[in-house]
C-alpha positions as a printed Julia matrix, in Angstrom:
455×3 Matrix{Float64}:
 -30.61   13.95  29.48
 -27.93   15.18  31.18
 -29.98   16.19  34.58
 -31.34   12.68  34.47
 -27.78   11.08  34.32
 -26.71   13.4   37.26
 -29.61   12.82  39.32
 -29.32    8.91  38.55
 -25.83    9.11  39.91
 -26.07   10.73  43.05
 -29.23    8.77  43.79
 -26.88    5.6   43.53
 -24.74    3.74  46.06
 -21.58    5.21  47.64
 -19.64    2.43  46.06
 -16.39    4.66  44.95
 -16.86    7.08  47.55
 -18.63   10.19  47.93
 -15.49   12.32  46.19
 -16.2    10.05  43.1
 -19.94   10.13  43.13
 -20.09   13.55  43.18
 -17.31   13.86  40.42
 -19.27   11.29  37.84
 -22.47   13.25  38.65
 -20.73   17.04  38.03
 -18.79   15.21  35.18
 -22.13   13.82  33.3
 -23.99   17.12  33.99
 -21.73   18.41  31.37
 -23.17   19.87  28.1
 -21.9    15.93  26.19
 -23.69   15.02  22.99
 -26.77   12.51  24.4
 -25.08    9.52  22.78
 -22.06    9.8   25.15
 -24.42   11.02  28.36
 -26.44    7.32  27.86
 -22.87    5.65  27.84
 -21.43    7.08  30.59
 -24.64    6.43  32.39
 -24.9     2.6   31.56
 -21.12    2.5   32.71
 -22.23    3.77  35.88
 -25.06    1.5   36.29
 -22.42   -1.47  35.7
 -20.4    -0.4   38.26
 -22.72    0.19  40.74
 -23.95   -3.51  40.56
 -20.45   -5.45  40.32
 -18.59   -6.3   42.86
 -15.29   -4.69  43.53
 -12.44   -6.84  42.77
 -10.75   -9.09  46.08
  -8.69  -11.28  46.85
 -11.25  -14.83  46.3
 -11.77  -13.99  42.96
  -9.27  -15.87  41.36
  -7.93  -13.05  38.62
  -7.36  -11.04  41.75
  -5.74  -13.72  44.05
  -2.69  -11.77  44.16
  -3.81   -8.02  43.97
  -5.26   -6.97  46.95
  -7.33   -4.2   46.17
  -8.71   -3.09  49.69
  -4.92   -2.36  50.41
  -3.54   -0.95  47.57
  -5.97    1.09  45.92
  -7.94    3.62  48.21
 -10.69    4.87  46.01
 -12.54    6.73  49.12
  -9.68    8.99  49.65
  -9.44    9.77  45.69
 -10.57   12.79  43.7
 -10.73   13.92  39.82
  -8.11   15.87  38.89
  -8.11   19.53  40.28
  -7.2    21.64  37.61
  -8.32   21.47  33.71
  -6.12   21.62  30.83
  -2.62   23.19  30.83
  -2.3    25.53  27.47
  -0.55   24.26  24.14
   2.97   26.13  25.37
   5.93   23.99  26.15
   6.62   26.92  28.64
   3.61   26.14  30.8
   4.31   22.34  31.06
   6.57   20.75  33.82
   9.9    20.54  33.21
  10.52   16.97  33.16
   7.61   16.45  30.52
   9.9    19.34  28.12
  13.13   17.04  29.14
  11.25   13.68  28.06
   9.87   15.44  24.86
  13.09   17.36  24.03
  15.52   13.59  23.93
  12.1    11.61  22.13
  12.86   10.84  18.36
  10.91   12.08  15.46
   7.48   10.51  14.76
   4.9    11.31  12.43
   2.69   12.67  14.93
   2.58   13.18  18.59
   0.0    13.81  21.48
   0.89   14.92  24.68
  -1.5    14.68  27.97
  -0.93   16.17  31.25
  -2.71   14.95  34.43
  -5.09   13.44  32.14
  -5.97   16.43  29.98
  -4.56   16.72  25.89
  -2.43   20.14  25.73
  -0.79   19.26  21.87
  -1.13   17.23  19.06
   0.78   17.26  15.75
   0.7    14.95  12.46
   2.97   15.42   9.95
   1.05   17.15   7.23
   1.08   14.56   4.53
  -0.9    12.21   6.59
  -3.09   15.17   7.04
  -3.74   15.28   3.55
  -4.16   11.38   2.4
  -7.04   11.26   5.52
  -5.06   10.04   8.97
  -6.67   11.19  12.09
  -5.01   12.41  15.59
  -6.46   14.4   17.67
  -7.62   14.43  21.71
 -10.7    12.28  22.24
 -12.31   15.09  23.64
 -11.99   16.43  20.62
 -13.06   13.74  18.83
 -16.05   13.64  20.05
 -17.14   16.97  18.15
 -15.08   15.85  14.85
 -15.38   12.17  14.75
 -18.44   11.68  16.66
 -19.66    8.95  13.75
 -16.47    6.63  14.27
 -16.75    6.99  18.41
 -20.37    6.34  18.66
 -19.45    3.02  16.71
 -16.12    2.01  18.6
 -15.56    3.31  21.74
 -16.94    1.26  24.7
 -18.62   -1.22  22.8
 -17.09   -4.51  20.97
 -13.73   -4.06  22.32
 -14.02   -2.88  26.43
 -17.45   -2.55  27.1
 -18.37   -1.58  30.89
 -19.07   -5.38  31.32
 -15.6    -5.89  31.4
 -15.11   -5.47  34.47
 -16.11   -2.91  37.38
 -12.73   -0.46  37.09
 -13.73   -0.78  33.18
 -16.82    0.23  34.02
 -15.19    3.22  36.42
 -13.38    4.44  33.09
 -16.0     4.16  31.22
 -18.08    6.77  33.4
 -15.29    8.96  34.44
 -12.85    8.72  31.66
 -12.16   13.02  31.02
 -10.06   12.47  27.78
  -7.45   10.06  25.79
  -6.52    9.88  22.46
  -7.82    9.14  19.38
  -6.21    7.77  16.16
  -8.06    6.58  12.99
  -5.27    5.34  10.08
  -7.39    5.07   6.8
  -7.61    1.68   4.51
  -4.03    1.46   2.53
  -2.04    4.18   4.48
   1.21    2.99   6.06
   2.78    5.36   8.77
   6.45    4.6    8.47
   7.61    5.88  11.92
   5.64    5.86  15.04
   2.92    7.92  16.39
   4.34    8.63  19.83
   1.73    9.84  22.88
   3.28   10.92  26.14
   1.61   11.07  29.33
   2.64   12.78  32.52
   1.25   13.32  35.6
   2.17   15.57  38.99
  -1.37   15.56  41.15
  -0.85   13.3   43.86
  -3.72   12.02  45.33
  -6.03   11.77  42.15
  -7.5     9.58  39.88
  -7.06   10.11  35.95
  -9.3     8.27  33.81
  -8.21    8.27  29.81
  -9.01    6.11  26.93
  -6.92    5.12  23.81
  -9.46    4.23  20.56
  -6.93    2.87  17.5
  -8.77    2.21  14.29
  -6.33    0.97  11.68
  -8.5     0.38   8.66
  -7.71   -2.5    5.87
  -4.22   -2.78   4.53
  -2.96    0.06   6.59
   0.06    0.24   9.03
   0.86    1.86  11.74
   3.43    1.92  15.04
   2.12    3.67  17.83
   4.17    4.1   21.22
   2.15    5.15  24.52
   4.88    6.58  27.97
   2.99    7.12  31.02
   5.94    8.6   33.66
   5.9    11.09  36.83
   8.0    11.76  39.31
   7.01   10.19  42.61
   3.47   10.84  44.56
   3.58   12.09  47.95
  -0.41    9.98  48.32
  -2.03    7.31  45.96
  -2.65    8.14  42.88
  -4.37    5.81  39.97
  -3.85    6.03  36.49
  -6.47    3.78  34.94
  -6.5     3.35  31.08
  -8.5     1.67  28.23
  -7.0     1.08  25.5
  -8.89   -0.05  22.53
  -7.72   -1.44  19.4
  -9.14   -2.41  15.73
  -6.87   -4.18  12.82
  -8.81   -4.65   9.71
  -8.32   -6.91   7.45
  -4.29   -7.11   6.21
  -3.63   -3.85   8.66
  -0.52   -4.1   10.53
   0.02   -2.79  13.95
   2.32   -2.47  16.52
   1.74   -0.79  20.2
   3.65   -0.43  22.35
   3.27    0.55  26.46
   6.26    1.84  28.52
   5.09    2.65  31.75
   7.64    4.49  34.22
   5.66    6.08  36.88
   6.84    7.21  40.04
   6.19    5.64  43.46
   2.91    6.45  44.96
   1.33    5.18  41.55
  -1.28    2.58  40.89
  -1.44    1.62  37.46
  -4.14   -0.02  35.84
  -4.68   -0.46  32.42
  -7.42   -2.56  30.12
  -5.66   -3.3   26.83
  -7.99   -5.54  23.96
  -7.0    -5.92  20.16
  -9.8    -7.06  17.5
  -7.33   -8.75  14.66
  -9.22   -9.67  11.75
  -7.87  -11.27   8.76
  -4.51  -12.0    8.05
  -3.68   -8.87  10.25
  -0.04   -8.62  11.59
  -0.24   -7.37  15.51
   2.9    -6.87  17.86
   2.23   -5.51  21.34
   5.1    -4.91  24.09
   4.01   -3.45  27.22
   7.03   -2.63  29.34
   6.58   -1.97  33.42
   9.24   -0.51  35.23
   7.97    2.03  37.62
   4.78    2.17  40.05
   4.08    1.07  43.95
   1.76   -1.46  41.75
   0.51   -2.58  38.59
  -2.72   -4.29  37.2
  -2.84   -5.05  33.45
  -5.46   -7.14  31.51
  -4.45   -7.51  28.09
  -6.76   -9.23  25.93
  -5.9   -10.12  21.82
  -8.75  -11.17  19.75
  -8.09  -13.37  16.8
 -11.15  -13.05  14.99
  -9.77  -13.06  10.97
  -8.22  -16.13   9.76
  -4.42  -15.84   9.0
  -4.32  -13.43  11.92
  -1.0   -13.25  13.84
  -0.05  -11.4   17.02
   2.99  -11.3   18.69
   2.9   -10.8   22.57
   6.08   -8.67  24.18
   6.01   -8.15  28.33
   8.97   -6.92  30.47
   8.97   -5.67  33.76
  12.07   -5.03  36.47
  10.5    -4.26  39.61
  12.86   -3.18  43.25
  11.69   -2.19  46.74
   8.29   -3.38  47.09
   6.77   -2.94  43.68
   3.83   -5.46  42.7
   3.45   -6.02  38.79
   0.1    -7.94  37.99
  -0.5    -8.89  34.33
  -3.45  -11.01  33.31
  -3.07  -11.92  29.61
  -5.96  -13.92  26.77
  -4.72  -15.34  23.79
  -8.45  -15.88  22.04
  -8.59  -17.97  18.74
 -11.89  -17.18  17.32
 -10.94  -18.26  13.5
  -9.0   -21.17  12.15
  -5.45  -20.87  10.75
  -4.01  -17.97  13.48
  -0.96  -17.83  15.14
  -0.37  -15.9   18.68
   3.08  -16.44  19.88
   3.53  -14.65  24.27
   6.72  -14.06  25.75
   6.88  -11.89  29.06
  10.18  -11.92  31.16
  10.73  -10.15  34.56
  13.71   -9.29  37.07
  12.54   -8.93  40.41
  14.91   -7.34  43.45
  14.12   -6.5   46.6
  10.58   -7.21  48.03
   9.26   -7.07  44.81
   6.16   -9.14  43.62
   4.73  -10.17  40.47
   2.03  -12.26  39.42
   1.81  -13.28  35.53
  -1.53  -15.03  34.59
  -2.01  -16.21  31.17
  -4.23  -17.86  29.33
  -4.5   -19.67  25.97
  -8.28  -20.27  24.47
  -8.66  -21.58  21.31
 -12.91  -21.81  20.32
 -14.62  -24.65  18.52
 -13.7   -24.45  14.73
 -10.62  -22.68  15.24
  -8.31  -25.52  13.49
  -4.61  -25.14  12.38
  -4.18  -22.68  15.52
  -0.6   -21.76  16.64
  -0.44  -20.36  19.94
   2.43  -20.64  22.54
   2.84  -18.91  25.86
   5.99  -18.44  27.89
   6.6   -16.3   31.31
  10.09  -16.24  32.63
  10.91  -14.45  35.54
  14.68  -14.15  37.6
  14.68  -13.37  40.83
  17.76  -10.98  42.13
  17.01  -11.17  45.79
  16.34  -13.87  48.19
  12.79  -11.64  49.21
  11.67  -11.39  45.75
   8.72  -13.3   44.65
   7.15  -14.48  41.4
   3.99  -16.32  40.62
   3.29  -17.77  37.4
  -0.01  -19.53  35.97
  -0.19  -20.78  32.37
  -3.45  -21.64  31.29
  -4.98  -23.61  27.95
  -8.77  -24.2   27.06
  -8.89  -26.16  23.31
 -11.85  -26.74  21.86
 -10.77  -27.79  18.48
  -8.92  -30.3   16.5
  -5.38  -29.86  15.0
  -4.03  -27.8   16.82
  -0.43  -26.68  18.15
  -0.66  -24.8   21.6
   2.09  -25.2   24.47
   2.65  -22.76  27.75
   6.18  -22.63  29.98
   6.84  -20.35  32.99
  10.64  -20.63  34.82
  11.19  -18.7   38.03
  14.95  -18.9   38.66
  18.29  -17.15  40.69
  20.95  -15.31  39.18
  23.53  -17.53  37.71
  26.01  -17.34  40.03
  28.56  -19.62  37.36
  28.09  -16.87  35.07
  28.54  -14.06  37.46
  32.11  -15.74  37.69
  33.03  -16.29  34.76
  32.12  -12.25  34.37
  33.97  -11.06  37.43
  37.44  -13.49  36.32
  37.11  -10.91  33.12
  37.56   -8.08  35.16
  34.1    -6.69  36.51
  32.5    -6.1   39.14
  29.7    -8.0   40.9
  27.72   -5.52  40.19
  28.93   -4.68  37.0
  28.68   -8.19  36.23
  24.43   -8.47  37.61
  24.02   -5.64  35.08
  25.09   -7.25  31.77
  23.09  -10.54  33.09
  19.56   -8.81  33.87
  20.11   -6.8   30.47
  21.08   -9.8   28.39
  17.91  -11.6   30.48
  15.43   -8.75  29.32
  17.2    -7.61  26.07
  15.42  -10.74  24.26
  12.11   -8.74  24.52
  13.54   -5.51  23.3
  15.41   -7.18  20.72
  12.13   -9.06  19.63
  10.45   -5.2   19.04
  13.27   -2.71  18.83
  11.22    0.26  18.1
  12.73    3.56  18.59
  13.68    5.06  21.42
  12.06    2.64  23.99
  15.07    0.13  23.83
  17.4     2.96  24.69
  14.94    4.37  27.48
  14.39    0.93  28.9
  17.81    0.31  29.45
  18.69    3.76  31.08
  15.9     3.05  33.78
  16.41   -0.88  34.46
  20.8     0.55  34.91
  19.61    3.5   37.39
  17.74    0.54  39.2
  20.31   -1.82  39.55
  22.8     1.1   40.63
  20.07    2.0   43.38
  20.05   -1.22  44.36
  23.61   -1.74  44.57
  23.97    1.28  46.86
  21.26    0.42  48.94
């Protein structure tokens, strides 16, 4: 099988360019259990025949791919996995790690490869799994061949989906069994340092009935000398009653393109909070896509981004109301200096039978410079009866009353900028206050606005 899938590949188009053909065909040529050699292959099959994203597809408008991400010049990763020694990792990975907070487990990944993993030993006992998905695929193979790449992101997706589903090298895993309730968070960290690449991981969640669980996901780096992408799927199942809460900071380093494909599968009366926070990057794509398949499902939806210089922030959200009696309630907010760009496009849909839905959508962005741009595009489609759905999106300047009501107390200008964009954003972080992020969020957003102020 795995001759076939290599032979398949390099008989195919050039459609990533030849560094990536010949990657997915050495990659699949790999001694992989057949199951995962046919997925990978139909992967590859779907992204041979879709079309790369542009700029006349509407969910691209914005985003211009041709530009900003130059898949011909990438390559996989060089090297393989670093060993499990804190010694042998780059220093400002040990500096992250050393000021995170406890958690009852932790994963950490380095240019795309898992060097640790820990779980606190009485989850190890009542049946919680974490563990590198490469690793899962040996251990857990039963619960992967059933969840990953299939209901949630399937290639079909979309055709840098369908790249990470070929290429993807390794991710995490977490399986939280029915009735278990993790009381602090399982915290992942990512970091990368190869310029030039492209690092393809996954993230499979399976929170069983009644169980609960907090899971927090950093991506960071320093800055990349050439493009780099970091694209990630992140797949995630509530059963019914499970509570969940994920959360994304992303605070990569320019040079970066960030892309990630987030979907959650609620089912009944699940509780789901997501925040996905994006500070750092040359530019970010993220499609985030909650499911409300259970009835009395209900899913909070956190997004904040800051973005300086000429950083582009792209988030495409779905609100789906499969089932009667859900709520989904969306707030993203944004501060935007410089030449900074973002695009927010959301999108409310609410299927036949789905009575008695609650959904509400609201994207508010403030503008710090007279070169910063937002766009913002709301969307509803209602198919049923009795219903309560509503969207909002504000694009506005600083408040220039407030700054001087601040500055007559005795601060600054700038001083006075700071304790408006952090009161602006703080409503998101206040609305998920899980710990550590808050504090992290505001140390990056106040070394931006002190750049800024220099500049």
């Amino acid at each position: 099988m795995a001759e076939a899938v290599a032979d398949r590949i390099q008989e195919g188009t050039t459609v990533a360019g030849r560094r990536l053909d010949r990657a997915a065909a050495e990659w699949m040529a790999k001694n992989e259990p057949e199951w995962l050699a046919r997925r990978r292959l139909h992967a590859w099959q779907v992204y041979e025949s879709t079309p790369m994203p542009n700029i006349r597809m509407e969910e691209w408008r914005y985003t211009d791919l041709s530009r900003k991400l130059p898949l011909d010049r990438m390559r996989l990763p060089a090297t393989g996995p670093l060993p499990d020694d804190p010694g042998a990792w780059p220093e400002p990975l040990r500096r992250a790690l050393a000021a995170d907070p406890e958690g009852s487990g932790h994963l950490t990944l380095v240019d795309g490869w898992a060097v640790h993993a820990d779980l606190r030993e009485d989850l190890v006992a009542r049946g919680v799994v974490l563990c590198s998905l490469r690793q899962a695929v040996d251990t857990h193979a039963s619960l992967l061949k059933q969840y990953l790449a299939t209901e949630a992101v399937p290639p079909e997706e979309g055709k840098l989906q369908a790249l990470n589903g070929t290429l993807w090298t390794d991710g995490v895993f977490l399986h939280v069994p029915e009735g278990v309730q993790l009381e602090s968070p399982v915290r992942v960290t990512r970091f990368y340092s190869e310029a030039g690449a492209a690092f393809f991981s996954r993230i499979l969640i399976v929170a069983e009935a009644a169980s609960q669980v907090s899971f927090i996901d950093e991506a960071f780096s320093d800055d990349l000398a050439e493009p780099t992408l970091t694209s990630t799927v992140v797949e995630v199942f509530a059963r019914d009653g499970a509570q969940v809460q994920y959360v994304a900071l992303q605070r990569l380093g320019r040079g970066a393109f960030y892309q990630s494909a987030q979907r959650v599968l609620a089912g009944r009366d699940t509780a789901l909070d997501t925040l996905h926070v994006s500070l750092g990057g040359s530019t970010t794509r993220v499609d985030l896509n909650v499911r409300l398949l259970g009835a009395g499902a209900d899913s909070n939806m956190f997004g904040l981004y800051f973005g300086d210089g000429d950083q582009h922030f792209d988030h495409s959200t779905s609100q789906d109301h499969v089932a009667p009696s859900a709520r989904s309630d969306l707030l993203y907010k944004g501060a935007l200096d410089g030449d900074s760009h973002s695009v927010f496009r959301g999108i409310i849909r609410v299927a036949k039978g789905a009575h008695q839905t609650d959904a509400f959508q609201t994207n508010r962005n403030l503008l710090l410079s007279d070169r910063a741009r937002a766009d913002s595009l709301p969307n509803l489609e209602i198919e049923a009866d009795d219903v309560k759905c509503s969207h909002g999106a504000t694009v506005g300047q600083l408040d220039e009353e407030a700054l001087f009501y601040l500055m007559t107390r005795g601060m600054s200008r700038a001083q006075a900028e700071r304790l408006v964009v952090l009161g602006f954003l703080g409503e998101v972080l206040q609305r998920l206050p899980m710990g550590g992020v808050v504090e992290k969020v505001t140390r990056t957003i106040e070394e931006k606005l002190l750049a800024g102020a220099h500049a």
